[in-house]
LOVOLO-197743 format. One record per atom (N, C-alpha, C): x, y, z; residue in one letter. Coordinates in steps of 0.001 Angstrom, whole numbers, padded with zeros to 6 digits, always signed. Each point is the difference from the previous one (the first is absolute). Layout:
! residues N
XYZA...
***
This chain:
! residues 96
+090918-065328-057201X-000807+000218-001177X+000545+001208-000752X+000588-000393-001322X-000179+001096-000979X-000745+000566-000723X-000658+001380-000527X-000284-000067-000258X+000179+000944-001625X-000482-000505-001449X+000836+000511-000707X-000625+001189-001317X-001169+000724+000514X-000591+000719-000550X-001748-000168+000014X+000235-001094-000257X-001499-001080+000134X-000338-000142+001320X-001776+000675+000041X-000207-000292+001662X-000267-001764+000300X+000027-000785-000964X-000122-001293+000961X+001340-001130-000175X+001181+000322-000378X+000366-000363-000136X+001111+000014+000997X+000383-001108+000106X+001166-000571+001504X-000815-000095+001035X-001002-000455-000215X-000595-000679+001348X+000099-001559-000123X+000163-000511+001124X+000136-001904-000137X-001109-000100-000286X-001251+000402+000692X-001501-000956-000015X-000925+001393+000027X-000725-000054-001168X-001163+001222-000019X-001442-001023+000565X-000720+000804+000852X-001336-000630+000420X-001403+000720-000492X-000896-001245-000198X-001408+001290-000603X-001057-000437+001121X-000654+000780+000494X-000882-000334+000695X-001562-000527-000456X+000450-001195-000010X-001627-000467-000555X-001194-000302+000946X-000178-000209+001125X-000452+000037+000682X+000322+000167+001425X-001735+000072+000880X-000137+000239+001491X+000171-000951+001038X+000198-000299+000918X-000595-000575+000874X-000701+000815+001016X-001285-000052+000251X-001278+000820+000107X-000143-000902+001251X+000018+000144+001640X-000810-000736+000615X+000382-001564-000170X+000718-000847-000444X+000060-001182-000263X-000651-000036-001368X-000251+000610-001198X-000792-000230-000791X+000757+000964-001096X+000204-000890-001128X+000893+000409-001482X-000752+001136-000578X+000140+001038-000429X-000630+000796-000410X+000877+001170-001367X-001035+000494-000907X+001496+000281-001137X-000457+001544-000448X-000845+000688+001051X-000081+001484+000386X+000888+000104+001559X+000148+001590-000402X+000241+000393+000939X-000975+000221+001329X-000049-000268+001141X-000327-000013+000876X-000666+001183+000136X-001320+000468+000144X-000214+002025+000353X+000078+000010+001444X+000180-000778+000826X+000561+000778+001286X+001397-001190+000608X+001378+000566-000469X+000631-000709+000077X+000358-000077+001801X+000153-001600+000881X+000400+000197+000893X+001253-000876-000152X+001256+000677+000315X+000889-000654+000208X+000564-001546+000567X-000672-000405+000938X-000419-001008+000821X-000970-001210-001146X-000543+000474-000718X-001135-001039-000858X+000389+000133-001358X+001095+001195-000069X+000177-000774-001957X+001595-000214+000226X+000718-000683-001226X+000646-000162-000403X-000044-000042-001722X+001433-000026-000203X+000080-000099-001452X+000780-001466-000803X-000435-000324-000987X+000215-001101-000726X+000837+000448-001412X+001165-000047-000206X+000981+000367-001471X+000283-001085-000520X-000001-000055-001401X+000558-000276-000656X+001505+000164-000369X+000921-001109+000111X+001404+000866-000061X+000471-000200-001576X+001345+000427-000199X+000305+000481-001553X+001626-000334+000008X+000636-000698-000696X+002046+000230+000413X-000398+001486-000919X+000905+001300+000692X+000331+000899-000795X+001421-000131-001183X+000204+000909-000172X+001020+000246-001415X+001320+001047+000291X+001036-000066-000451X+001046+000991+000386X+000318+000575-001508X-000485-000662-000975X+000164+000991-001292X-000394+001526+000018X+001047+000490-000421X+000037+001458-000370X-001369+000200-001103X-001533+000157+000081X-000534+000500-000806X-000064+001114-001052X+000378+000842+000598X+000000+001650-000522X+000877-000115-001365X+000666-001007-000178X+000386+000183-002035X-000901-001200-000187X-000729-000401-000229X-000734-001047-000524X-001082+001049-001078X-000222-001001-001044X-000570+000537-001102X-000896-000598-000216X-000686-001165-000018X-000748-001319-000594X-000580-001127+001044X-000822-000321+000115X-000670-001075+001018X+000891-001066+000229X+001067-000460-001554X+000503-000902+000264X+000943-000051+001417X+000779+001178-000114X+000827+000347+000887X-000486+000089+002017X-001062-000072-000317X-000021+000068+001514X-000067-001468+000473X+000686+000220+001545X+000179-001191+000426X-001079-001019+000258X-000142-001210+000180X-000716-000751+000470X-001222-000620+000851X+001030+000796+001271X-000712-000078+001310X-001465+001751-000211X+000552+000574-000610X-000705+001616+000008X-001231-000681-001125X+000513-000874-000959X-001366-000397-000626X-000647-000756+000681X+000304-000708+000746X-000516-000656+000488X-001056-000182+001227X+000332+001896+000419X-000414+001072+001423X-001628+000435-000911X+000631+000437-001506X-000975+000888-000522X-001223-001786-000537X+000304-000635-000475X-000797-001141+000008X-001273+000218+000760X+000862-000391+001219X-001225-000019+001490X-000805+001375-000154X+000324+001241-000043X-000714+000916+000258X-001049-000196-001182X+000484-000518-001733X-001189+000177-001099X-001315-001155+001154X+000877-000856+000050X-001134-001469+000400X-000803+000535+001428X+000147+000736+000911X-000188+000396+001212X-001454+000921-000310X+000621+001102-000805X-001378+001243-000508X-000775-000368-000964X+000760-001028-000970X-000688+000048-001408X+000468+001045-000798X+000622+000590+000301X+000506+000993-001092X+000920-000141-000575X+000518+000184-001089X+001158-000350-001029X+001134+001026+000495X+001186+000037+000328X+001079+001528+000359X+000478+000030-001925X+000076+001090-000619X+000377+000256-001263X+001527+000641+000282X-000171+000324+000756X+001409+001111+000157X+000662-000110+001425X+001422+000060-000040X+000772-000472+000807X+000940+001341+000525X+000485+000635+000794X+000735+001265-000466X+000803-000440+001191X+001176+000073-000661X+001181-000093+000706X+001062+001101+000816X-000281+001047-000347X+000336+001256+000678X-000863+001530-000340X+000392+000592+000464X-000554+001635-000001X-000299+000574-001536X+000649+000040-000554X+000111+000566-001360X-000713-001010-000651X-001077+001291-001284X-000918-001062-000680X+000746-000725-001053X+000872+000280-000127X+000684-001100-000775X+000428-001288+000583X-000001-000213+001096X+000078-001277+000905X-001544-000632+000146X-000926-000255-000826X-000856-001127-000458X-000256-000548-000519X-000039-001388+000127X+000090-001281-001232X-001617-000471+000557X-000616+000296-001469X-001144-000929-000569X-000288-001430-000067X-000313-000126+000378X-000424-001848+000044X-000871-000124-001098X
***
């Protein structure tokens, strides 16, 4: 894995954890007394991206699979992501 300024980038497969397995039983909180033995976890997986983000300027420009990561998270919370930031410096954020 490379990686090229961007923390998610050059990974094969990013995962989100959407749910538990609680006891034999699906659950989409966290557990308040977690026992190792009775939960497990349920992800969602993602193909990652090897594009160099950090010169990107414009939504158009980002890759595919990364829209396609941020998709799931709007549809997941309900929340819209407006802004995307591709590296450290505030000049590395593109507006959606």
């Amino acid at each position: 894995m490379m990686m090229k300024g961007d923390v998610l980038s050059g990974f094969d497969t990013l995962k989100i954890c959407t749910s538990y397995n609680y006891k034999g039983e699906k659950i989409t909180h966290l557990p308040y007394n977690i026992e190792p033995q009775n939960v497990s976890v349920n992800y969602s997986e993602f193909k990652g991206w090897d594009e160099d983000l950090t010169k990107m300027t414009s939504a158009e420009q980002l890759p595919k699979n990364l829209m396609d990561y941020v998709a799931f998270i709007e549809k997941e919370t309900g929340v819209p992501v407006s802004i995307v930031s591709v590296g450290p410096d505030r000049k590395q954020t593109i507006v959606r």
